[in-house]
C-alpha positions in Angstrom: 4.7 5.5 -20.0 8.1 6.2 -17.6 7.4 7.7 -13.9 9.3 10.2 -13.0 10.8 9.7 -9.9 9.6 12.9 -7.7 5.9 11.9 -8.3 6.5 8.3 -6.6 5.5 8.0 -3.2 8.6 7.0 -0.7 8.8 3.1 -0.1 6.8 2.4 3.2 4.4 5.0 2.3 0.4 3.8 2.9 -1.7 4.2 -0.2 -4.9 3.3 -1.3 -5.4 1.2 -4.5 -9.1 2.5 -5.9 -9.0 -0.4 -8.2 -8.7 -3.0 -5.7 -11.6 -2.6 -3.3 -10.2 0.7 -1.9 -7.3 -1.9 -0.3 -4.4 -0.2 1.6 -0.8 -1.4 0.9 2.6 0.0 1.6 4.0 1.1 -1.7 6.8 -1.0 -2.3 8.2 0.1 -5.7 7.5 0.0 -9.8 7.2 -3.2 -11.1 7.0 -2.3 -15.3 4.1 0.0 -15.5 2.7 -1.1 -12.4 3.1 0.0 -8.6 4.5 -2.6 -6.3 1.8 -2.3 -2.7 2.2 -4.7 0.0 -0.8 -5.0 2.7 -0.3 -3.9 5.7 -1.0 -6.7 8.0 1.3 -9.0 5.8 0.6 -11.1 2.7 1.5 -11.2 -1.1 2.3 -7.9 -2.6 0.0 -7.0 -5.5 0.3 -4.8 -8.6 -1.5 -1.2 -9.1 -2.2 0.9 -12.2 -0.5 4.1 -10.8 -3.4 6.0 -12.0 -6.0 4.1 -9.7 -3.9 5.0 -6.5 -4.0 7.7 -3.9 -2.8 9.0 -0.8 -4.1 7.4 2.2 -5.9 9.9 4.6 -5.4 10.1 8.4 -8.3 7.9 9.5 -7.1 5.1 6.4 -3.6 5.4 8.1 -4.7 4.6 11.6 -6.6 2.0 10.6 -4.3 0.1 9.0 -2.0 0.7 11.8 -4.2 -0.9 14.5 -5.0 -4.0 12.2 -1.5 -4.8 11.9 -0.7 -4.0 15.9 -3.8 -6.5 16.3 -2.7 -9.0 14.1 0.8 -8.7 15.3 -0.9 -9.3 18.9 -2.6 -12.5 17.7 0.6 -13.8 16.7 0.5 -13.5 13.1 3.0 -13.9 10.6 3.7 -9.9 9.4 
């Protein structure tokens, strides 16, 4: 099955991956029929069935903004 183009999110973009624990990545690209997501406090990128991810919300977004300024405070490797 292609993806159009228009219905991808931007690269950067938070989303959550429903299939993974509800984990929140940074949508990094189409890998096959897969979505490329990246987590947000740094690590190996993972693939997502395109189906199984969604938008993040507000309170998803913030929260996986203060993990990585906390991490990023601890001196981890982002």
């Amino acid at each position: 099955m292609e993806q159009k183009a228009s219905s991808l999110p931007r690269v950067g973009t938070l989303v959550v991956d429903t299939g993974r624990s509800d984990g929140v990545g940074a949508f990094r690209g189409v890998a096959g029929p897969y979505w490329s997501l990246r987590p947000v406090c740094g690590g190996v990128e993972w693939e997502a069935v395109p189906e199984r991810v969604r938008p993040a919300t507000d309170a998803e977004r913030l929260r996986a903004q203060i993990a990585r300024v906390n991490a990023r405070s601890r001196g981890e490797v982002l």
